[in-house]
DRENLO-657580 format. One record per residue (C-alpha): residue number from 1; residue in three letters; x, y, z. Coordinates in steps of 0.25 Angstrom, whole numbers. Each point is the difference from the previous one (the first is absolute). Last residue first. Layout:
N
n  res  X  Y  Z
NUM  ALA  X  Y  Z
...
// end
This chain:
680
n  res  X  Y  Z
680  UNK  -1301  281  133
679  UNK  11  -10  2
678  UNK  -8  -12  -2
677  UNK  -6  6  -13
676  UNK  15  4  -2
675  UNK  3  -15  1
674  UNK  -9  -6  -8
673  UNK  1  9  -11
672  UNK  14  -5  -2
671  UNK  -3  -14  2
670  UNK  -10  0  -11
669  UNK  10  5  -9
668  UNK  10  -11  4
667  UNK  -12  -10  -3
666  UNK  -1  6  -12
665  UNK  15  -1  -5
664  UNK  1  -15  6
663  UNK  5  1  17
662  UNK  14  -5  3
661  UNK  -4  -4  16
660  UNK  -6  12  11
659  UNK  2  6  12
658  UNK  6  -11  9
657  UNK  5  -8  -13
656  UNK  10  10  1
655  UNK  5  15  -4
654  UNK  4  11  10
653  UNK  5  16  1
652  UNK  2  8  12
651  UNK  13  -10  7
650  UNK  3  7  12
649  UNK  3  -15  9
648  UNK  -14  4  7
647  UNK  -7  -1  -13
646  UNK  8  -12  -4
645  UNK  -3  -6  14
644  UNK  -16  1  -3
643  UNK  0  -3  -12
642  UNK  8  -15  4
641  UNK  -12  -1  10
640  UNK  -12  1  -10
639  UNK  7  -10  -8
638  UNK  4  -3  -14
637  UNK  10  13  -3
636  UNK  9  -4  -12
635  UNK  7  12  -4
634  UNK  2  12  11
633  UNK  2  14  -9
632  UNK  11  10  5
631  UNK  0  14  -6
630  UNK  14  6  -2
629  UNK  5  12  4
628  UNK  14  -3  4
627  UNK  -1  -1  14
626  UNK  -15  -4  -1
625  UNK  5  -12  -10
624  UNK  12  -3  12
623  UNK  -9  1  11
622  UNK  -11  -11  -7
621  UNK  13  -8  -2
620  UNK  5  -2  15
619  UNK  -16  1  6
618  UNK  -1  -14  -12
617  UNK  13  -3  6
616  UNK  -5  0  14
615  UNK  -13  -7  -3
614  UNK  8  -13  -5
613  UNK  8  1  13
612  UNK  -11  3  9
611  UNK  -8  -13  -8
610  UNK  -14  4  -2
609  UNK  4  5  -13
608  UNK  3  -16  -4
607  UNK  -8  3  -13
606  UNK  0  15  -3
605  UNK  17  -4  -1
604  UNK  -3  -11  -10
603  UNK  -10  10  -6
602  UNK  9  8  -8
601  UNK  3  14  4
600  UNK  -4  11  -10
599  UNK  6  12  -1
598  UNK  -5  11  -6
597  UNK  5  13  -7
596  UNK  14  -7  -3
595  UNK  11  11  0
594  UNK  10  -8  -8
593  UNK  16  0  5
592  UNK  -2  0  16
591  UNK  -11  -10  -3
590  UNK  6  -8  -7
589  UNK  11  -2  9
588  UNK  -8  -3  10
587  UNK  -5  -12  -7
586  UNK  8  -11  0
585  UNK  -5  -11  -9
584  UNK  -14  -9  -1
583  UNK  -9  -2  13
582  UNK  4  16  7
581  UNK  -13  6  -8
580  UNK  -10  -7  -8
579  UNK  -2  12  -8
578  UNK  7  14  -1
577  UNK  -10  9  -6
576  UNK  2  10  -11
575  UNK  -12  13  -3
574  UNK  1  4  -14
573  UNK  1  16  1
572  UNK  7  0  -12
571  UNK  14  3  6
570  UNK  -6  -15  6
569  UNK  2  -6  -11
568  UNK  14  6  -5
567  UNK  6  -2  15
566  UNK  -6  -14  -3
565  UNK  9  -3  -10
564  UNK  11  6  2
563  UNK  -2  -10  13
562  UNK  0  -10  -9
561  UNK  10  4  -10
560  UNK  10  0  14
559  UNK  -5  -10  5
558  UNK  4  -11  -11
557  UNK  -10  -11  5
556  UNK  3  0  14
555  UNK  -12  10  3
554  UNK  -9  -10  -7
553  UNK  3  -10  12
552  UNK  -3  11  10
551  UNK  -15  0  -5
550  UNK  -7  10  -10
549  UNK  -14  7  2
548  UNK  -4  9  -10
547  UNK  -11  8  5
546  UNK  -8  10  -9
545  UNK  -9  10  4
544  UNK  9  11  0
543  UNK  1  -2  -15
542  UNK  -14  3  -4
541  UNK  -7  -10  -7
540  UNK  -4  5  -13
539  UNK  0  -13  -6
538  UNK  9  -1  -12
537  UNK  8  11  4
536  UNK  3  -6  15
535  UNK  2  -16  -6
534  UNK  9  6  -11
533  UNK  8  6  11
532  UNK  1  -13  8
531  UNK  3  -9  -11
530  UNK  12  10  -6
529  UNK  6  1  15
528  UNK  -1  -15  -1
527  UNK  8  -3  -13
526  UNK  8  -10  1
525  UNK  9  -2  12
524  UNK  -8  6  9
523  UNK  -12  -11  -3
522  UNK  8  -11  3
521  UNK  5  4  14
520  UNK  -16  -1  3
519  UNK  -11  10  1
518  UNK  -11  -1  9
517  UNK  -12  11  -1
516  UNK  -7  10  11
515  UNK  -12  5  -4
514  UNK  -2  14  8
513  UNK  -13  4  7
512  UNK  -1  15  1
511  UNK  -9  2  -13
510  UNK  -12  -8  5
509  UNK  0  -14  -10
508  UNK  0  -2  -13
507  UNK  10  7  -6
506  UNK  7  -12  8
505  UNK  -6  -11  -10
504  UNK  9  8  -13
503  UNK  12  0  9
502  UNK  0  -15  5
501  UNK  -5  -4  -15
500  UNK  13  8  -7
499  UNK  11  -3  12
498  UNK  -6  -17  -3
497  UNK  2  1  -15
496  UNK  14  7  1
495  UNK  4  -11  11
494  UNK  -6  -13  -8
493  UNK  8  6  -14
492  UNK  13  1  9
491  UNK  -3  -12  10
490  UNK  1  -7  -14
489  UNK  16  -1  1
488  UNK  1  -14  2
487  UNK  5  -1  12
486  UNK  -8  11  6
485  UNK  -13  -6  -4
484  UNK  5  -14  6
483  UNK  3  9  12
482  UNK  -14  3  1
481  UNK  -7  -11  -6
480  UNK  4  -11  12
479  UNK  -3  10  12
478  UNK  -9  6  -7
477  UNK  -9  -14  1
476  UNK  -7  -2  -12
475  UNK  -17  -2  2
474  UNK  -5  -11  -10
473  UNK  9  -10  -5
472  UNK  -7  -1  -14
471  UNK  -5  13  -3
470  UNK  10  8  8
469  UNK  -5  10  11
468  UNK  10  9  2
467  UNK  1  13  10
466  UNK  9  11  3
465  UNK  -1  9  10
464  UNK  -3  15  1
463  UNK  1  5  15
462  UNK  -9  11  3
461  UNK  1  14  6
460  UNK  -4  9  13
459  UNK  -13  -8  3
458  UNK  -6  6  15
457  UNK  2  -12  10
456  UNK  -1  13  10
455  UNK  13  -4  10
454  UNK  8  -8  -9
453  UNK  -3  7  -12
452  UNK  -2  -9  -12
451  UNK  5  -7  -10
450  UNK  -9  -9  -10
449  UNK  3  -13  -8
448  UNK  -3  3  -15
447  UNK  -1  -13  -10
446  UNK  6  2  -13
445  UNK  -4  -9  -12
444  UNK  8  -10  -9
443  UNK  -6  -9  -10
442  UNK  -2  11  -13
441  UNK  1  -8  -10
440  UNK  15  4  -4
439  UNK  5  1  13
438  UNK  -5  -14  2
437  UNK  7  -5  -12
436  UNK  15  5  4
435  UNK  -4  -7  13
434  UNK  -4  -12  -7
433  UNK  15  -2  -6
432  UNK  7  4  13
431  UNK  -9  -12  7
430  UNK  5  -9  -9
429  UNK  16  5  1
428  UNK  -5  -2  15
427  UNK  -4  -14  -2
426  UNK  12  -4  -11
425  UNK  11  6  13
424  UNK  -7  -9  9
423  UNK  0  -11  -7
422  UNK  15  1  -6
421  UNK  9  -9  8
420  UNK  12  -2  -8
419  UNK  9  9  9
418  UNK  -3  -7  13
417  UNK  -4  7  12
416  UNK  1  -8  13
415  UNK  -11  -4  4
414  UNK  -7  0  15
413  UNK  -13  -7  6
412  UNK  -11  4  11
411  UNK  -9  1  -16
410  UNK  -5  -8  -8
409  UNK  11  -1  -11
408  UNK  -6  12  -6
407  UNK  4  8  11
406  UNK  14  -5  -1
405  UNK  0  4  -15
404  UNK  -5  13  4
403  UNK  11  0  10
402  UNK  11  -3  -10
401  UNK  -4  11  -10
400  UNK  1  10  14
399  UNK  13  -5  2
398  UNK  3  3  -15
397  UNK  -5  14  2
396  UNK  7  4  12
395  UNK  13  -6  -5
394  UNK  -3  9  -14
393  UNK  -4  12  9
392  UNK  13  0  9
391  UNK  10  0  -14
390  UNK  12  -2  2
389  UNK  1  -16  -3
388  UNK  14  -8  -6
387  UNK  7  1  15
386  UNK  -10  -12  6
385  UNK  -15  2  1
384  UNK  -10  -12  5
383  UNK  -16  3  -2
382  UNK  -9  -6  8
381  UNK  -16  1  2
380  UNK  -7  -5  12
379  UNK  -15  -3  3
378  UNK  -3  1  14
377  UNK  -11  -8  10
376  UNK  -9  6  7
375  UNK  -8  -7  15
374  UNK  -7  6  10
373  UNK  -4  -5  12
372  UNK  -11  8  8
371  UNK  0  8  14
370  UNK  4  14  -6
369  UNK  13  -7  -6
368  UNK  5  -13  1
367  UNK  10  -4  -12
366  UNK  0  -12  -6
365  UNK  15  -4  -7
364  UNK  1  3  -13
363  UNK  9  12  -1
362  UNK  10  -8  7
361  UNK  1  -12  -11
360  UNK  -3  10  -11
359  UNK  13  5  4
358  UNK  7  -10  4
357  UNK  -2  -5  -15
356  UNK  4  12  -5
355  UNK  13  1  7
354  UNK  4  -14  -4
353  UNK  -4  5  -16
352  UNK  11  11  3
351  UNK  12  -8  6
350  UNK  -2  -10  -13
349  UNK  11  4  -7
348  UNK  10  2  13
347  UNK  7  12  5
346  UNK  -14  10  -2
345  UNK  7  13  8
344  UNK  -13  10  -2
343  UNK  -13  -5  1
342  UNK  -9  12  -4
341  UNK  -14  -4  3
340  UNK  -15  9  -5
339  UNK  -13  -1  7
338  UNK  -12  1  -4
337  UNK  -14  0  8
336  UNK  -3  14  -2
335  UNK  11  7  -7
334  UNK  15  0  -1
333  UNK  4  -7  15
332  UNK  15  -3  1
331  UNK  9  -11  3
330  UNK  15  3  0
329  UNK  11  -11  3
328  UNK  11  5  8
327  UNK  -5  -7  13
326  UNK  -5  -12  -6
325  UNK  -13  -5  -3
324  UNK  -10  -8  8
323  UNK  -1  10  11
322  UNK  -4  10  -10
321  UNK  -9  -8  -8
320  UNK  -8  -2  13
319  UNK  0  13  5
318  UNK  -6  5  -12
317  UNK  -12  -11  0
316  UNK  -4  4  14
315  UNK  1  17  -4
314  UNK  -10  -4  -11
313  UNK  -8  -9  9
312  UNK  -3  11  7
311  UNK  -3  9  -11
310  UNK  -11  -9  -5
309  UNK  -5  -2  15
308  UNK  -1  16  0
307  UNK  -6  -1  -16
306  UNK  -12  -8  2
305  UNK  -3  -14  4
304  UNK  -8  -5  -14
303  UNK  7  9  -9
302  UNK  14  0  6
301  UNK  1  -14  1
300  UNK  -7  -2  -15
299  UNK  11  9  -5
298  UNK  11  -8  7
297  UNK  -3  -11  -6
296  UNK  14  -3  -5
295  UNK  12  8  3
294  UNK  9  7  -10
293  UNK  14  -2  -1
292  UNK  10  7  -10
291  UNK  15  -7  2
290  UNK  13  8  -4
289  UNK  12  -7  0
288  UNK  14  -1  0
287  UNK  12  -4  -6
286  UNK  15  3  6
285  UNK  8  6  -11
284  UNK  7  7  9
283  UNK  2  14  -6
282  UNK  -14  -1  -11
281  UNK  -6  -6  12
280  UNK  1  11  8
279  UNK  -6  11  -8
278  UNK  -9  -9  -3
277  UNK  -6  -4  15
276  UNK  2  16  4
275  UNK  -9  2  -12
274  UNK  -9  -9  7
273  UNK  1  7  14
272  UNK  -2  13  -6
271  UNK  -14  -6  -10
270  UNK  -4  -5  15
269  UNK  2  14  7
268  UNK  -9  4  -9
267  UNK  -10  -11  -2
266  UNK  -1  1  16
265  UNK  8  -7  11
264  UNK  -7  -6  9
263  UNK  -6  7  14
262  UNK  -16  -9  -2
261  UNK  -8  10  -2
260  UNK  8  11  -2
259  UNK  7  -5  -12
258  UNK  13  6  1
257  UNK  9  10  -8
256  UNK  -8  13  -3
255  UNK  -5  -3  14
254  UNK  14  -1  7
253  UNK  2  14  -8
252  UNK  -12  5  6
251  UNK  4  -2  15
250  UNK  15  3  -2
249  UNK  -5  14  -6
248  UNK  -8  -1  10
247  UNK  7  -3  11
246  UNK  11  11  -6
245  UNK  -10  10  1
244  UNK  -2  -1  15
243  UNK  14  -1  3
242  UNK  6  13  -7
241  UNK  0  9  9
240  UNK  6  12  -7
239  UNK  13  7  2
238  UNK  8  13  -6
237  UNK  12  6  -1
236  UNK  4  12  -5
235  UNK  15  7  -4
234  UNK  9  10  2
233  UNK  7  9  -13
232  UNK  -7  11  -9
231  UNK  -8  -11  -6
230  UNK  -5  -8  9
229  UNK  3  -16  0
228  UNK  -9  -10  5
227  UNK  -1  -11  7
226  UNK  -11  -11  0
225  UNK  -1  -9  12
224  UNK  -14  -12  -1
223  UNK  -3  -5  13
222  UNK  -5  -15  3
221  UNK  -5  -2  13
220  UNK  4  -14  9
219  UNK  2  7  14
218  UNK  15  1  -3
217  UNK  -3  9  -11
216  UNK  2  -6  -16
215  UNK  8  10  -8
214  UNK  -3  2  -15
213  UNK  8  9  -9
212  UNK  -8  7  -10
211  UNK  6  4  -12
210  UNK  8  10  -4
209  UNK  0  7  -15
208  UNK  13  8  -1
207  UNK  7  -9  9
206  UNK  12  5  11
205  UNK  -11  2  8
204  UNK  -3  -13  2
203  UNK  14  -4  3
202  UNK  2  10  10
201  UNK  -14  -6  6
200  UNK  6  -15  0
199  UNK  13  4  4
198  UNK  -7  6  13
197  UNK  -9  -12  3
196  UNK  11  -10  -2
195  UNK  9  8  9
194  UNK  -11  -1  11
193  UNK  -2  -15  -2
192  UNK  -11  -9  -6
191  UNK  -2  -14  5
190  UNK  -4  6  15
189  UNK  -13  4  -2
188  UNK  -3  14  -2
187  UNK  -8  10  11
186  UNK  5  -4  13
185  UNK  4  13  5
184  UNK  14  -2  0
183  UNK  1  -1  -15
182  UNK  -8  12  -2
181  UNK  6  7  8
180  UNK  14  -4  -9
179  UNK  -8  4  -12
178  UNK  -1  13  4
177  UNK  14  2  3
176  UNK  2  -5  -14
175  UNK  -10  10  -6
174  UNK  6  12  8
173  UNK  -7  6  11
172  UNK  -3  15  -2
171  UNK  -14  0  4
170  UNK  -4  -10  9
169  UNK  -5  -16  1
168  UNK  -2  -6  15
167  UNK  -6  12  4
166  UNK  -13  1  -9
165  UNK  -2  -15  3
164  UNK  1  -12  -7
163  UNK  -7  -12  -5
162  UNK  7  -2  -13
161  UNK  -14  3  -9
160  UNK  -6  11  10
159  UNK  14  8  0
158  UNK  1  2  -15
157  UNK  -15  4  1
156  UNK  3  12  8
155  UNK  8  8  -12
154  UNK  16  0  1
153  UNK  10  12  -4
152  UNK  14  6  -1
151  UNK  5  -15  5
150  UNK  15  2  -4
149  UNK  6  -9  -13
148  UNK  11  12  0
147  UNK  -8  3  -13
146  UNK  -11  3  9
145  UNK  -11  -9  4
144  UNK  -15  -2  -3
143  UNK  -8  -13  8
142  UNK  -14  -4  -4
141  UNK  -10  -9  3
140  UNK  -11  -4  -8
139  UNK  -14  1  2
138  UNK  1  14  -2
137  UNK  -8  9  11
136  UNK  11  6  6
135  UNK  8  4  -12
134  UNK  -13  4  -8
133  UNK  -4  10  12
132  UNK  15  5  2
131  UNK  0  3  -15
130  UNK  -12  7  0
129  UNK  3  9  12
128  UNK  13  3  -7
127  UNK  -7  3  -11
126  UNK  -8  11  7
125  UNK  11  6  9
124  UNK  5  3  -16
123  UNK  -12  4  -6
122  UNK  -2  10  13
121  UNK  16  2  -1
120  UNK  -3  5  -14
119  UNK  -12  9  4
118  UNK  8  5  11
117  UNK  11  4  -10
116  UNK  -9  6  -8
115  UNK  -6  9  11
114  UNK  10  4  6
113  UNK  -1  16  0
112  UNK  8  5  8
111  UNK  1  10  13
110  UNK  11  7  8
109  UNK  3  5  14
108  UNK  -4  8  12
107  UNK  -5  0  13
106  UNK  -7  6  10
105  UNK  5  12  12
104  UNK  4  -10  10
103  UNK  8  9  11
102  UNK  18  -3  1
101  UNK  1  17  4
100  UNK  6  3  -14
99  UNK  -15  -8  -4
98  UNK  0  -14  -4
97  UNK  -7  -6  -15
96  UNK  -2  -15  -1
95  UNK  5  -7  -13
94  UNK  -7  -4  -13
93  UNK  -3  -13  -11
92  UNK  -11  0  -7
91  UNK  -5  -9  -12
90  UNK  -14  3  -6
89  UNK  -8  -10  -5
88  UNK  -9  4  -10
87  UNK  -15  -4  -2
86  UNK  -8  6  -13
85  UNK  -11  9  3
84  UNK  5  12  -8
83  UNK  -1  7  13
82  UNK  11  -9  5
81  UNK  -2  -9  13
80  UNK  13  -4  6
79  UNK  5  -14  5
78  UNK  10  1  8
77  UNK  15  -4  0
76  UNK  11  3  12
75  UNK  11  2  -6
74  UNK  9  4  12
73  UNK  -3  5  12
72  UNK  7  10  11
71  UNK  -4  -4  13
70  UNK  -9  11  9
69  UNK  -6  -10  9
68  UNK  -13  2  -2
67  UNK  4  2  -16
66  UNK  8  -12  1
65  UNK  -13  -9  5
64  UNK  -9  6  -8
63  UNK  7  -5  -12
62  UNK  1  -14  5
61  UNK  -15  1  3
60  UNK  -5  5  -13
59  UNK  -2  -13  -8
58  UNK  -7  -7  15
57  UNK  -7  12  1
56  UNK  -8  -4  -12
55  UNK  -10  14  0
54  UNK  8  9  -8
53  UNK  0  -7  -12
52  UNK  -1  8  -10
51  UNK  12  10  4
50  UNK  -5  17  0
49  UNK  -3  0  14
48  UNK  10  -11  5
47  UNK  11  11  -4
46  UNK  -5  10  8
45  UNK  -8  11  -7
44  UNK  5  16  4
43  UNK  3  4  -14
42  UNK  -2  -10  -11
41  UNK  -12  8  -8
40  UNK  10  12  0
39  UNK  10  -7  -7
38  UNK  -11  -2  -12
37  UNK  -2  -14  -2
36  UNK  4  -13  -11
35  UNK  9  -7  10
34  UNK  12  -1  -9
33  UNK  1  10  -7
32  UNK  -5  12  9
31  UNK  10  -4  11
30  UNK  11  6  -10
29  UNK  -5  13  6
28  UNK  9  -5  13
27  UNK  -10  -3  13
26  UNK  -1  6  14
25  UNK  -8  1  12
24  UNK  -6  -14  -2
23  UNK  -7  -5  14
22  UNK  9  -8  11
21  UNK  -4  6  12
20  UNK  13  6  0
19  UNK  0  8  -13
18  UNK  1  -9  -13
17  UNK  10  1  -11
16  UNK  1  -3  -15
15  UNK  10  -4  -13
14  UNK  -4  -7  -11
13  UNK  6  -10  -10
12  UNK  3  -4  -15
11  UNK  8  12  -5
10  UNK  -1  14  -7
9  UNK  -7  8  11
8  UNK  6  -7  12
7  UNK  12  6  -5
6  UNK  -4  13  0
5  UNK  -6  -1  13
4  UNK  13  -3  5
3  UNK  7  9  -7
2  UNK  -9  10  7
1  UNK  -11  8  -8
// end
């Protein structure tokens, strides 16, 4: 054996030959190893004879090519079938063969097994493939640079959101120079300036926990920037078109704060607006005041010409107090037919009362809608604040004193409240005093309003609701004992009593439909978790199928123990709803903090649906619930037409007069079978 052959003996690789028509004339022993044959077997095959895949001539083409030409190679790699039926890959790499006379006489060179190291650069190739897929396909753009700040790598998508081409942005540019294309491309409006895009990007990297930068594009986009810093040096930039979610973010926070019938400020951004008032006053001392106004036989307007001429007149009376007050003055819609006044700057005593009484003066003018003269008056409450009062909920309940008085006055009046005026007060301390006995007799029942698939009508769940029929007054608003209940602290006993009956009248019904249960601020504060787990033992109800539904307002009430709360609950498997959404306070924080399972839009919006811009929020927070996984329910559907928008808008779940009013335990039953019989 030739040192040669010895050596090929103890190491990794082979050695061969081939004769000139490029069959095997020669192999070392060490062959034996690696290829798992007898010598002999090798003798006289070609090289494609003993490969397993012969027959892609593409693969073999640029091997062809130096044999015909008699090229030396140089790791050529094959696949090569081995008897154990395993796959190498054989690396060889070998030199042509010429006779003292210059004649071809073959070749001859060395072999290696490589098949680890293809298999790594198989896994390797394979990543890169992934990487370039996920690079080309994100929907943000992305720019990667050295630590020289040199472009190293940019995905397609980067090009897309700045309107460039390939060419105008290449590899090895350095983040100012690409700046600079920008800049004469048009791309940035001419406020900001190169330097400033640059320092803000050194800046942002210079932070362990950047934020986004926003840029608006000269064609009216918002992008969000975001850089990066890599460990090992270089850096990473990345960019998202950012327009569309900030119009609904803008969308939905115009709705948190506005009445979308008539475009005033909401209770939220009125409570804002008032503790602005406060806060100012206690500098100043410059009164003001706070008037509560609700308008006269407006109930029998909207009963006998319906609730499109209702709203109309809704939007007329609101232009009227606005042009009547002054422009830093705030008049706000909090409920139906009330309003709510903040008149800042009160220079003279009786400034406020002068105010009222162009008030009612404008409110009371006839108005022509849908071809008949309508006339309302308004009732107005007034309560004046100088640097002694901090409190929003006293000045709203001393306003609200004043206009029951005015109320009582015969109405399309206004009083200011007075201290010593205690009727109001003695009537509601009166009606505090019979609720504590109603509870006891047994006065309050549940009615059971039904919510259904928008596109089947199938019953997914109820609404329990509260009712009272008193002895003596008959049928109690809940709009009058509901807040009184919660004043007086017997929304507690009235809460636990109504989450036991809704649970024990849910057993029975079909096992998929939930009871879904209103629970006030109130009830968090003592002892609600308690009442809903008592409630489930005491009736077998499973948890799943129970709904509480809270609103925005309750959310303000120490958040955090709220939120505890309901992460508890719904831990259980309690399912939580967010009702009456975007009519109380902002509620996309709430929901990036809680992961409501429904949300439920209130029926102000379901209202004026026919409206583009009243349908385009209701799209705006039917995508945000499917972003975030929540399901969306349509409150207050009346009409055929209002179904059919809310269906169209991706809302799958609604409840409305449409389908059904508050049904009696039996009724609800009834409505139930009903509706499966209409199904089957």
């Amino acid at each position: 054996m030739s040192p040669l052959e010895d050596f090929a003996e103890i190491g990794s690789d082979w050695f061969w030959e081939t004769d000139a028509v490029l069959s095997f004339s020669y192999f070392s022993e060490s062959t034996k190893r690696f290829l798992g044959r007898e010598v002999a077997e090798l003798i006289g095959l070609s090289r494609k004879a003993i490969a397993e895949n012969a027959d892609d001539k593409a693969f073999w083409q640029p091997y062809a090519d130096d044999l015909q030409a008699h090229r030396p190679f140089r790791d050529f790699a094959y696949p090569y079938g081995h008897p154990d039926g395993v796959t190498r890959w054989l690396s060889v790499s070998g030199r042509p063969i010429f006779s003292q006379d210059g004649c071809f006489i073959g070749y001859r060179g060395v072999g290696r097994d490589v098949t680890a190291e293809h298999k790594t650069q198989e896994a390797l190739s394979e990543q890169i493939r992934r990487c370039d897929a996920a690079l080309e396909n994100m929907t943000q753009g992305l720019c990667m640079f050295d630590a020289a700040s040199r472009l190293v790598m940019v995905n397609r998508r980067y090009y897309d959101i700045f309107g460039l081409a390939a060419s105008d942005i290449i590899i090895g540019l350095t983040h100012r120079e690409i700046v600079k294309k920008l800049f004469q491309a048009g791309c940035y409006r001419g406020e900001i300036t190169i330097d400033q895009l640059c320092e803000r990007t050194t800046i942002s990297l210079q932070d362990e926990h950047p934020v986004p930068s926003y840029r608006e594009l000269a064609d009216g986009r918002i992008i969000a920037a975001s850089f990066r810093s890599m460990t090992g040096g270089g850096w990473v930039a990345t960019f998202e078109d950012f327009t569309e979610r900030r119009r609904n973010e803008a969308r939905i926070a115009h709705m948190a704060l506005h009445d979308t019938l008539t475009g005033l400020p909401n209770r939220a951004l009125l409570h804002d607006r008032l503790s602005q008032a406060i806060a100012r006053t206690t500098r100043t001392h410059s009164p003001f005041a706070v008037l509560m106004c609700d308008l006269d036989r407006f109930k029998a307007v909207n009963d006998s010409l319906g609730h499109p001429v209702g709203d109309a007149l809704l939007r007329v009376v609101a232009e009227r107090m606005q042009a009547v007050l002054r422009p830093y003055d705030t008049v706000a819609r909090i409920g139906g037919d009330e309003f709510a006044i903040v008149l800042d700057y009160l220079d003279e005593p009786g400034a406020a009362a002068c105010l009222a009484e162009r008030l009612i003066e404008a409110v009371g003018k006839p108005v022509c809608l849908d071809e008949q003269t309508i006339e309302v008056g308004v009732s107005i409450g007034l309560a004046i604040a100088d640097e002694n009062d901090q409190s929003t909920d006293d000045l709203f309940k001393r306003a609200d004193i004043a206009l029951y008085e005015a109320k009582a006055a015969g109405r399309n009046t206004y009083r200011e409240f007075c201290p010593n005026v205690g009727n109001r007060i003695a009537t509601r301390s009166q009606l505090g005093l019979d609720m504590k006995e109603a509870i006891r007799r047994g006065e309050f029942h549940l009615v059971y309003q039904p919510i259904v698939e928008a596109t089947t009508g199938a019953v997914v769940s109820f609404e329990a609701l509260m009712r009272w029929q008193h002895p003596l007054q008959g049928t109690i608003s809940p709009s009058e004992f509901i807040p009184l209940a919660e004043e007086t602290g017997l929304i507690v006993p009235l809460g636990a009593w109504a989450l036991q009956e809704a649970c024990r009248e849910a057993l029975t019904w079909p096992k998929p439909i939930r009871i879904g249960v209103n629970v006030s601020a109130v009830q968090f504060r003592r002892g609600l978790e308690e009442a809903v787990l008592s409630a489930l033992a005491t009736t077998g109800l499973p948890a799943h199928r129970l709904k509480l539904e809270v609103t925005e307002s309750v959310l303000m009430q120490d958040a955090d123990g709220v939120l505890a709360c309901l992460h508890r609950l719904r831990a259980l498997g309690v399912v939580i709803a967010l009702d009456d959404f975007g009519t109380g306070y902002s509620s996309l924080s709430y929901l990036r903090r809680f992961p409501f399972d429904k949300i439920k839009i209130d029926r102000s919006f379901i209202r004026d649906i026919a409206d583009p811009d009243a349908a385009a929020i209701v799209r705006a927070v039917v995508g945000i619930g499917e972003r975030l996984g929540m399901g969306i329910v349509a409150e207050g559907v009346e009409t055929v037409d209002q179904l059919k928008l809310v269906r169209q808008e991706g809302c799958t779940q609604v409840q409305g007069f449409l389908f059904s009013r508050p049904l009696l335990p039996g009724d609800a039953r009834a409505y139930i079978t009903g509706t499966q019989a209409a199904a089957a």
